[in-house]
C-alpha positions in Angstrom: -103.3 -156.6 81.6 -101.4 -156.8 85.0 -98.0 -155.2 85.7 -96.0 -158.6 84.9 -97.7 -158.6 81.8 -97.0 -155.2 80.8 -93.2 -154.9 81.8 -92.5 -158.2 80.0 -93.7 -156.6 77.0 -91.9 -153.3 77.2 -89.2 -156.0 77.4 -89.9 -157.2 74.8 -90.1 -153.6 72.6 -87.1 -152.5 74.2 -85.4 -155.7 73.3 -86.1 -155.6 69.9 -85.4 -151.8 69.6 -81.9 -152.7 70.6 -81.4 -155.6 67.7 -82.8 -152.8 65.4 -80.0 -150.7 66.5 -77.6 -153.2 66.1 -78.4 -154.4 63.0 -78.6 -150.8 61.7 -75.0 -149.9 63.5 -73.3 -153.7 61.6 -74.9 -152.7 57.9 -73.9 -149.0 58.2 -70.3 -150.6 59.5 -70.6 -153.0 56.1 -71.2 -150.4 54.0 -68.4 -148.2 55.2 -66.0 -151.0 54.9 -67.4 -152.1 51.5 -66.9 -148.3 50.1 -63.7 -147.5 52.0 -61.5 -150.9 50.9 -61.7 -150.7 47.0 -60.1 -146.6 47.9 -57.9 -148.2 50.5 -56.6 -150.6 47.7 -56.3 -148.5 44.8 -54.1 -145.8 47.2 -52.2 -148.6 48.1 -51.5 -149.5 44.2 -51.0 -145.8 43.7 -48.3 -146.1 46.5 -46.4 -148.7 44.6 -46.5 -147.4 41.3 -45.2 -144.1 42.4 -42.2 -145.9 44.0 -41.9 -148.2 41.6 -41.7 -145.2 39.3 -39.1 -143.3 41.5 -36.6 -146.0 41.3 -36.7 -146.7 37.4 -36.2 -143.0 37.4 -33.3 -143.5 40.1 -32.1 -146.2 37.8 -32.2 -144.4 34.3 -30.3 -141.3 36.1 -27.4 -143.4 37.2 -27.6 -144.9 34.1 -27.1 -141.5 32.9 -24.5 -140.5 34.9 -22.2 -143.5 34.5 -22.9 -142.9 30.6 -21.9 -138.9 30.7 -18.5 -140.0 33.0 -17.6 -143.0 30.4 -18.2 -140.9 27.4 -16.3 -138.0 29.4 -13.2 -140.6 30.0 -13.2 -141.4 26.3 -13.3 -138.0 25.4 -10.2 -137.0 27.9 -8.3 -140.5 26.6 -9.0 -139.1 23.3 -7.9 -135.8 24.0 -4.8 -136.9 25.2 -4.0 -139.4 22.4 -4.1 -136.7 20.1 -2.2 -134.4 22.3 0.6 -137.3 22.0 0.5 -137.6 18.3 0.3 -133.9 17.7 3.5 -133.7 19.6 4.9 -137.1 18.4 4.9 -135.2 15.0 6.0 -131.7 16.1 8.7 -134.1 17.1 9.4 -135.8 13.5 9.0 -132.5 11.8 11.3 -130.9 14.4 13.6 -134.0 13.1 13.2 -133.7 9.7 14.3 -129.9 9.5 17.7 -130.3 11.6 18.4 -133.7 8.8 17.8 -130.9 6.2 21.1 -130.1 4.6 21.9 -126.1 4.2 24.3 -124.8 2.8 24.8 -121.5 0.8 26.1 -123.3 -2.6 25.8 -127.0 -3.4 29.2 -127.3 -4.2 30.8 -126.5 -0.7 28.7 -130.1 0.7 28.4 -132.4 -2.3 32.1 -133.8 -3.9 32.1 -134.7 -7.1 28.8 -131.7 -8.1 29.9 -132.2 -12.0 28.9 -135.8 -11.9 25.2 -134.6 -10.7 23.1 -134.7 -13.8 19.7 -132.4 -13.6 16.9 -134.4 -14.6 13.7 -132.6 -13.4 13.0 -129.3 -11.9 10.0 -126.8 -11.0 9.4 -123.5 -9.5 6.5 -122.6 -6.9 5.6 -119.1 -6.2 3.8 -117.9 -3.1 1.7 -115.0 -2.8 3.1 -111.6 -0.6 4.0 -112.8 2.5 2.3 -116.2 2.3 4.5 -119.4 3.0 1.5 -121.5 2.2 0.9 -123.9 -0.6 -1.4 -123.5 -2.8 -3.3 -126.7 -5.0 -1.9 -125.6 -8.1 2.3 -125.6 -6.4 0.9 -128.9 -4.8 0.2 -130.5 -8.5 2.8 -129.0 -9.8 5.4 -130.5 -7.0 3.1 -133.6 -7.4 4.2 -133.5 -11.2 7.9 -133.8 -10.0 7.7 -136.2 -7.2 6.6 -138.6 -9.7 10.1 -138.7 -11.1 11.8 -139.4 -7.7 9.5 -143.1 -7.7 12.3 -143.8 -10.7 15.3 -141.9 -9.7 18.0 -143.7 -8.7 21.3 -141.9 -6.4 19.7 -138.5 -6.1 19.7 -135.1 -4.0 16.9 -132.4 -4.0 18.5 -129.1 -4.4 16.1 -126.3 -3.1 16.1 -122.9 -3.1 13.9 -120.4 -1.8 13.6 -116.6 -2.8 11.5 -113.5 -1.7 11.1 -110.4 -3.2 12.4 -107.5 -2.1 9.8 -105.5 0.1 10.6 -105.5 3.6 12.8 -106.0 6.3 15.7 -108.6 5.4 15.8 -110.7 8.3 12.2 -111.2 8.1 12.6 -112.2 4.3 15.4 -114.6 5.2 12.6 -116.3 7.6 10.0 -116.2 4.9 12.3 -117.4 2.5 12.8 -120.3 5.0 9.5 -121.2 5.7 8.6 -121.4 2.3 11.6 -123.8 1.5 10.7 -125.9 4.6 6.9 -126.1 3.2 8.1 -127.4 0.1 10.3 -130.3 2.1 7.4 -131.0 4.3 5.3 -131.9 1.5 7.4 -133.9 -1.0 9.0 -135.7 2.2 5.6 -136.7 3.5 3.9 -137.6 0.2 6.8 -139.1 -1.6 8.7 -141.0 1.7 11.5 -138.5 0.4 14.2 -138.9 4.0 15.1 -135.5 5.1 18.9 -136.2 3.5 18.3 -135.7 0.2 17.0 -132.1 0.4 19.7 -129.6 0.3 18.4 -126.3 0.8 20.7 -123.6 -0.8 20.8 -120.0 -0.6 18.1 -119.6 1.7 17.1 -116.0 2.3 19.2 -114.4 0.1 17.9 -112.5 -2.2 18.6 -114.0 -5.9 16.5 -112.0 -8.2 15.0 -114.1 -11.3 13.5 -111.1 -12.4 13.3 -107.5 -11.5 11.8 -106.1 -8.4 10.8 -103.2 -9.8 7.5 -104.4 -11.3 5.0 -106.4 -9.3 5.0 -109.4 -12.0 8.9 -109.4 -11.1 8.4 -109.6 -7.5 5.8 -112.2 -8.1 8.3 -114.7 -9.5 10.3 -113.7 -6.8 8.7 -115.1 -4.1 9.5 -118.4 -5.2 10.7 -121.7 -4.4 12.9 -123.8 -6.7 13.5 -127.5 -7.1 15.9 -129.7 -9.0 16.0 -133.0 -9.4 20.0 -134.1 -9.5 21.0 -137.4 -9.9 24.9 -139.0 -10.5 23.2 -142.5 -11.4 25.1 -142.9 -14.5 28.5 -142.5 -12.1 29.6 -146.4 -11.0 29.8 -146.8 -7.5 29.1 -142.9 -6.9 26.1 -142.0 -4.0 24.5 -139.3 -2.9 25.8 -139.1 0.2 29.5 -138.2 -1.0 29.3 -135.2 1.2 32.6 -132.7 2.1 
């Protein structure tokens, strides 16, 4: 073979030792490419479900938020609306007491007492030191505010007792208190206006039993009511007032 010959076919060797090359280096580039993209794409997904995540998270916390500050509002708005009526009856109860008649005997602010005819009456007692009232004293003030649905041109005379353990001045506030829980209730369950109470003798210490035994200081501590009406006098009203 002469020298032509020869170098045309290491040529030809080297040639095709190149396209081997090449075609080895484009498949080994396929295959990379075919392994890589399906990672590249599913990172990609990955990606946008973890922002797509963050931002319904985002969402539900604002959500959160705006719900925690409106239910905060209502509770403030609430807060203060019963702020307003607690004080709005402070108020009326504040009212009530200072349209309370008092008076040490009926007959030195009613003209005409004779006239006044008693047609109910009942007697609560309180336990020592205690101005709160108890469901039996409720029924049995319920049993006499029955009566004042039919009465016609009455007055309330009330009169509240203690016994005689203690300091007087404090007993003349128990005494008070007591009287004023009675007037609370029958006012507010029986529309009874403040008026018609007349609260007599208040603090003083009218015995209706001995002190000396602790059944006679038990009906001591006592509040009395009387139902006294003049209905039966033409043209006469409770209100005739010295």
């Amino acid at each position: 073979m002469n020298r032509i010959a020869k170098r045309s076919q290491y040529t030809a060797i080297l040639l095709g030792a190149v396209s081997l090359l090449f075609a080895a280096g484009c498949s080994t580039k396929n295959y990379v490419r075919t392994q890589t993209t399906p990672l590249v794409t599913k990172t990609n997904e990955l990606d946008d479900a973890v922002a797509a995540n963050n931002r319904s998270i985002q969402s539900t916390n604002d959500r959160a938020q705006a719900g925690i500050q409106q239910a905060q509002q209502s509770a403030n708005t609430a807060t203060q609306n019963a702020t307003a009526a607690t004080q709005a009856a402070n108020q009326a109860q504040g009212s009530a007491k200072e349209a309370v008649n008092r008076a040490d005997t009926l007959a030195s602010v009613v003209a005409n007492l004779d006239n006044y005819k008693q047609i109910g009456t009942v007697s609560v007692t309180f336990a020592f030191d205690k101005s709160v009232l108890t469901k039996s004293d409720k029924a049995q003030l319920d049993g006499l505010g029955t009566q004042l649905t039919s009465a016609k041109s009455y007055i309330l005379e009330v009169t509240g007792g203690t016994d005689s353990v203690g300091n007087a001045d404090y007993n003349y506030q128990l005494s008070q208190r007591r009287a004023e829980a009675v007037v609370q209730y029958l006012a507010s369950k029986f529309n009874v206006p403040a008026h018609k109470f007349y609260l007599i003798g208040i603090g003083k210490d009218q015995e209706v039993a001995t002190n000396k035994t602790a059944a006679g200081r038990a009906q001591n501590r006592r509040v009395e009511v009387q139902i006294l009406s003049n209905a039966s006098q033409t043209g006469s009203t409770v209100s005739e007032v010295r």
